[in-house]
RODO-2510 file (C-alpha; in nm, 4 decimals, decimal comma):
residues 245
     n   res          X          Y          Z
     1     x    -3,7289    -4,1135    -1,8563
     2     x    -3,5917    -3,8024    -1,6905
     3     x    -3,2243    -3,8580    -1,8433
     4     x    -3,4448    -3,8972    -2,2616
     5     x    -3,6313    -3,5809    -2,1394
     6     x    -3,3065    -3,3619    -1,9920
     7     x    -3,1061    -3,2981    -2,2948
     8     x    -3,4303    -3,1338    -2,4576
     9     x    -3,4670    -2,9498    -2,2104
    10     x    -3,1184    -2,8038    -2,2594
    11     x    -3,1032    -2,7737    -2,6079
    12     x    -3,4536    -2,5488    -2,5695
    13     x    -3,3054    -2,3396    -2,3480
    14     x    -2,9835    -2,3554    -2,5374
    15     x    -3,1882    -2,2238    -2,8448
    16     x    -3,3539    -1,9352    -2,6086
    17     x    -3,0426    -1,8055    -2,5277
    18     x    -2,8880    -1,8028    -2,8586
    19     x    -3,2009    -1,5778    -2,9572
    20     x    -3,2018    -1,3360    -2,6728
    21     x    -2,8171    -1,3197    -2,8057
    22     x    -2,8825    -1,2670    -3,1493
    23     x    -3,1254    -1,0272    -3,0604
    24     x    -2,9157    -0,8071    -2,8355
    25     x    -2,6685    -0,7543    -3,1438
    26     x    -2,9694    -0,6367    -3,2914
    27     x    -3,0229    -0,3451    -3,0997
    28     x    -2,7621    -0,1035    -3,2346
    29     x    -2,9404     0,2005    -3,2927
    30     x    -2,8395     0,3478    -3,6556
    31     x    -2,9932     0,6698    -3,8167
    32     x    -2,9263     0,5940    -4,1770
    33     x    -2,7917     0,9440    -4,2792
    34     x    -2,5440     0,8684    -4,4581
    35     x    -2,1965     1,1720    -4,3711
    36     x    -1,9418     1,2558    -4,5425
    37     x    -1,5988     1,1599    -4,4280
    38     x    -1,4184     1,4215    -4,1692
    39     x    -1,1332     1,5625    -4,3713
    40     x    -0,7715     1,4850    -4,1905
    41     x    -0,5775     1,7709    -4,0377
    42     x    -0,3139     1,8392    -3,8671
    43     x    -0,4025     1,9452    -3,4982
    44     x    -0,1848     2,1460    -3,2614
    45     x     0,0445     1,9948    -3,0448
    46     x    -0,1706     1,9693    -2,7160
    47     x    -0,0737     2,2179    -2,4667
    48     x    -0,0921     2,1574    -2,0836
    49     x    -0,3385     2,4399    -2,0228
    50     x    -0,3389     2,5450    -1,6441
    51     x    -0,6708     2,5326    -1,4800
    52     x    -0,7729     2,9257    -1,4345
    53     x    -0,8691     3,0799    -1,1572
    54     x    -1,2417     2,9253    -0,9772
    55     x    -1,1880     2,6213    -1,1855
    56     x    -1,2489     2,2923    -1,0359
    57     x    -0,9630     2,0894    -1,0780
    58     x    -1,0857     1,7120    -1,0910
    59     x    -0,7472     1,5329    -1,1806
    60     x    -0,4122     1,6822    -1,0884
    61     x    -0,2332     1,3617    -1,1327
    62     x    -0,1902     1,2742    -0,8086
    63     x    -0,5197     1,0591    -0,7160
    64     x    -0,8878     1,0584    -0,8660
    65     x    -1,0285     1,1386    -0,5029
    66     x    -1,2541     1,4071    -0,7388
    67     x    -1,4263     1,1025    -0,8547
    68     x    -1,6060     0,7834    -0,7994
    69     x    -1,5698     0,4403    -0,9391
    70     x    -1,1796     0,5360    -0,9499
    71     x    -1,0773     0,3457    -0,7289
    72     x    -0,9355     0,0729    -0,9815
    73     x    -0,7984     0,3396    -1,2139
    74     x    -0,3696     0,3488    -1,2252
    75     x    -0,3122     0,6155    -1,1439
    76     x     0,1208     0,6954    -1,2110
    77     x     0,3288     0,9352    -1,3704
    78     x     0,0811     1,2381    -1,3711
    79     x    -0,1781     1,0157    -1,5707
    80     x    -0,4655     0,7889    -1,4396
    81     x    -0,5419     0,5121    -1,6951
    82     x    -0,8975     0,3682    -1,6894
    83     x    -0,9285     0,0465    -1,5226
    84     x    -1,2440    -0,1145    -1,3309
    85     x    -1,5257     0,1057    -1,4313
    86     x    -1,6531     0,4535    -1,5184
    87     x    -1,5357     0,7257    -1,3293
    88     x    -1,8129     0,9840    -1,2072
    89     x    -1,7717     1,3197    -1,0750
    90     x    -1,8205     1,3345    -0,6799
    91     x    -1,9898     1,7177    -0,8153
    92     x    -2,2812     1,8234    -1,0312
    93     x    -2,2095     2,0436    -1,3032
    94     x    -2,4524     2,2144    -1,5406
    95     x    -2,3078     2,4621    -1,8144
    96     x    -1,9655     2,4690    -1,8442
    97     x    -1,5865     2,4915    -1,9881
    98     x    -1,4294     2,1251    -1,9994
    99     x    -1,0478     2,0610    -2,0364
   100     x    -0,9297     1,6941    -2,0935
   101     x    -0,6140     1,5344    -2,1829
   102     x    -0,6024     1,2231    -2,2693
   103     x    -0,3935     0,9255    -2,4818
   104     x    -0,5572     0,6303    -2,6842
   105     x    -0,3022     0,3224    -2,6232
   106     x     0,0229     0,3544    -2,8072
   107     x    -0,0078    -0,0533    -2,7917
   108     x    -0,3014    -0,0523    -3,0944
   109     x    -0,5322    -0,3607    -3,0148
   110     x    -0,8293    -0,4029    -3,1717
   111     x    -0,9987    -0,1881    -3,4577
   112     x    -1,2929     0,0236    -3,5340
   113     x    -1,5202     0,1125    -3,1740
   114     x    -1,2877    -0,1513    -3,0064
   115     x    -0,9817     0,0667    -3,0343
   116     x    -0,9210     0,3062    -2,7712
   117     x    -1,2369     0,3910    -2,7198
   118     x    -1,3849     0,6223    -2,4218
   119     x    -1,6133     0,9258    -2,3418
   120     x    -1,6632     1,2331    -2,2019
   121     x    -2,0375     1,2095    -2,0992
   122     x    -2,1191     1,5458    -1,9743
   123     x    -2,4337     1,5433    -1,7107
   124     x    -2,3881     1,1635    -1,7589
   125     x    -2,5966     1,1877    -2,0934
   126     x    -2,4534     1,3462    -2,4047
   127     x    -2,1203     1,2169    -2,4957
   128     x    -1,8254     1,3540    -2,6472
   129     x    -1,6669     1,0683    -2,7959
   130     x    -1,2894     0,9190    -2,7619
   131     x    -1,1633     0,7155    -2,9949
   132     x    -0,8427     0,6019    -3,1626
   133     x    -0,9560     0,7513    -3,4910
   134     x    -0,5923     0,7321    -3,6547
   135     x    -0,6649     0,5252    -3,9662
   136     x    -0,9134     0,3382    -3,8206
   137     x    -1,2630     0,3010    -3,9880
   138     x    -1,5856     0,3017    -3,8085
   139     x    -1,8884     0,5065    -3,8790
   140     x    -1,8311     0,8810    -3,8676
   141     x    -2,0573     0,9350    -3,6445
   142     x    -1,9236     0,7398    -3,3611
   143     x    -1,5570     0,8283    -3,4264
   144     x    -1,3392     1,0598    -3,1554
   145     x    -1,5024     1,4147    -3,1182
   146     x    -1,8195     1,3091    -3,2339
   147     x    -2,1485     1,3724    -3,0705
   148     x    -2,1917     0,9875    -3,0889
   149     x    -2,5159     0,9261    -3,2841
   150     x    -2,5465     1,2389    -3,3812
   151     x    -2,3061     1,4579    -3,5526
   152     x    -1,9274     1,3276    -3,6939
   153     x    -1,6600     1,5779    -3,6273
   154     x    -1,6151     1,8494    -3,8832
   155     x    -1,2242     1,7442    -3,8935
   156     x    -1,0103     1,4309    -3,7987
   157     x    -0,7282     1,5678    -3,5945
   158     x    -0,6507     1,2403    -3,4297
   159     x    -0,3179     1,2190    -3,3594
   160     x    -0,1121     0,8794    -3,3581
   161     x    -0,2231     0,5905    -3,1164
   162     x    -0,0020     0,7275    -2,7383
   163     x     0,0489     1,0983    -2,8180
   164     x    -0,1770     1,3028    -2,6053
   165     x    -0,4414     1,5205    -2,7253
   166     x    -0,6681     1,7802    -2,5974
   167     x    -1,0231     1,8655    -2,5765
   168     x    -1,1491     2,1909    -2,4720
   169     x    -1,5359     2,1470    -2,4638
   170     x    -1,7768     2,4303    -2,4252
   171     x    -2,1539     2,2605    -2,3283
   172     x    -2,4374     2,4610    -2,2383
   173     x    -2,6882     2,2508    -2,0898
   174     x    -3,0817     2,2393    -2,1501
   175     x    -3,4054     2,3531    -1,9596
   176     x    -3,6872     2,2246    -1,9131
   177     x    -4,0209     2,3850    -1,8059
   178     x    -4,2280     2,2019    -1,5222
   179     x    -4,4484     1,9529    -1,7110
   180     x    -4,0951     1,8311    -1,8191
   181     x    -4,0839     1,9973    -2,2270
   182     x    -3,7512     2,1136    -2,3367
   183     x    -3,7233     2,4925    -2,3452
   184     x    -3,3767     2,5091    -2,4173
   185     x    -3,1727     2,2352    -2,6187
   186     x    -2,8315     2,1665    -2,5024
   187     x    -2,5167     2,2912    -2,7202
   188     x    -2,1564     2,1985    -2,7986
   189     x    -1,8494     2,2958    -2,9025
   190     x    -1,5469     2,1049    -2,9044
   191     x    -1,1940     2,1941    -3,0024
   192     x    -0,9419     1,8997    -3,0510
   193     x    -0,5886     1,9558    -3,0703
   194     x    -0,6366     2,3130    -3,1558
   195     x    -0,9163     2,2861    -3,3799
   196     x    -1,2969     2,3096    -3,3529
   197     x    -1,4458     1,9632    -3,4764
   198     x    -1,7845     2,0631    -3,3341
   199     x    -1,9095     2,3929    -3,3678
   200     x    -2,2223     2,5120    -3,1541
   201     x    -2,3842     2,2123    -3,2197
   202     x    -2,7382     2,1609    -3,1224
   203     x    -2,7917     1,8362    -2,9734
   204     x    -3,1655     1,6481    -3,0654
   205     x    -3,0739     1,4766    -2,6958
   206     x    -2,9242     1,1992    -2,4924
   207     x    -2,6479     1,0458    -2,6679
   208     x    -2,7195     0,5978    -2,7083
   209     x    -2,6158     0,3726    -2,8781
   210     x    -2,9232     0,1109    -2,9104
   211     x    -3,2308     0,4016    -2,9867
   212     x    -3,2685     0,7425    -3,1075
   213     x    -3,1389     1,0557    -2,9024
   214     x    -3,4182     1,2128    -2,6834
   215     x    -3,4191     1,4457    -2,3940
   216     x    -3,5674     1,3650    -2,0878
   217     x    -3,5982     1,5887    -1,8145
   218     x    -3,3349     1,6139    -1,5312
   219     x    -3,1742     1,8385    -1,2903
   220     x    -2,9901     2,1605    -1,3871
   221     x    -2,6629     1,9882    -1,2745
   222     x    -2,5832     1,6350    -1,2625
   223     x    -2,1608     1,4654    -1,2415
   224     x    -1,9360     1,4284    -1,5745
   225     x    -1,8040     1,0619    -1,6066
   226     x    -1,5359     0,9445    -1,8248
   227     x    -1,6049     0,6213    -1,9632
   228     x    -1,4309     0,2380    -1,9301
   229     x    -1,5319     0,0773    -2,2187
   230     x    -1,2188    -0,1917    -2,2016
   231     x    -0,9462    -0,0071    -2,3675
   232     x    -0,6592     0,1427    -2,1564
   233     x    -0,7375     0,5092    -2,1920
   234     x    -0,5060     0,7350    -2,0225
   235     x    -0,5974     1,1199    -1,8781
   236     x    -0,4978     1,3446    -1,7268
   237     x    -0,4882     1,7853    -1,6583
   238     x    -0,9039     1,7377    -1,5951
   239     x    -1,0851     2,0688    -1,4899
   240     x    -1,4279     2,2506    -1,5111
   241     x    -1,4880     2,5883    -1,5392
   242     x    -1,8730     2,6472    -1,4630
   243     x    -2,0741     2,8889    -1,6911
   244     x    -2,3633     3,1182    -1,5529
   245     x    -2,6244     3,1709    -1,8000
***
């Protein structure tokens, strides 16, 4: 009896977990405004900007001892290449000055949010997208320098898949009063390559990708991680500059 009444049993759960599959892919959070397309421009050749003075310098490209979850990365020839995991700042930073160099792989694999794709999630929660966004197609708001989910970049300045590009990203980082309401909504501005693809934006929250972007309350500082998201993303010249305000 037991051997009529097994493979029904499998099959069932077979079917289960073809659901709770289907369903997962389902979860993609999308907004339905509809943007237009970032106009391409010619950025700047990125410039290795020194770290001023008080900065914290988090990558020097000699080790990524400034973070954890690095231990995996590669690091070699002044550039640590994501590998193993998402790197998180061993400090807590609130409003600040961020400057990041990094490279999408020259080695193009993949296309649309599988192509080089990375982030800079400042206090772990509102991401500054990397992408390889050099004729490749995905939604606008989810290609490199966007506030994912919530605002495309004003320009495409991507340059070609292996050249490295900068980001110099000015945040300023929300309050909240003591039952937990926003007081303050965070804000950034992000220049790419020379020129500013987000401009003083105000952010409506937490950056996700499977619901709506909502703030909820958290410490005044909290680490920066840079994301693995299974592409080869290279970095390096990484510092902070915190902001009083």
């Amino acid at each position: 009896m037991l051997h009529k009444i097994l493979p029904s049993f499998i099959l069932f759960f077979a079917i289960i977990a073809f659901s709770a599959t289907s369903a997962h892919a389902q979860l993609e959070y999308k907004n339905g405004i509809i943007w237009d397309r970032p106009e391409r421009v010619e950025g700047a050749m990125p410039v290795c900007t020194p770290a001023p003075e008080g900065a914290v310098v988090l990558f020097d490209g000699k080790d990524m001892s400034a973070f954890n979850n690095a231990q995996n990365w590669v690091v070699k020839d002044g550039y640590a290449e994501v590998h193993g995991g998402t790197a998180t700042t061993k400090q807590a930073f609130g409003s600040c000055h961020i400057h990041i160099e990094w490279a999408s792989p020259e080695k193009v694999s993949g296309h649309g949010q599988g192509r080089g794709n990375s982030g800079v999630y400042i206090m772990g929660k509102y991401e500054v997208q990397i992408l390889d966004s050099y004729e490749n197609e995905t939604y606008f708001d989810g290609q490199c320098a966007s506030i994912y989910k919530q605002s495309p970049p004003l320009k495409n300045v991507c340059r070609k898949p292996g050249e490295w590009q900068s980001y110099d990203i000015t945040f300023t980082a929300p309050k909240f009063d003591e039952k937990g309401n926003v007081t303050r909504k965070a804000r950034l501005t992000v220049v790419q390559n020379g020129v500013t693809v987000q401009d003083d934006f105000e952010l409506q929250g937490g950056t996700f990708w499977y619901r709506p972007a909502g703030y909820q309350p958290h410490a005044e500082k909290l680490p920066m991680s840079l994301q693995d998201h299974g592409n080869p993303v290279r970095f390096r010249n990484i510092w902070i500059q915190e902001i009083e305000d």
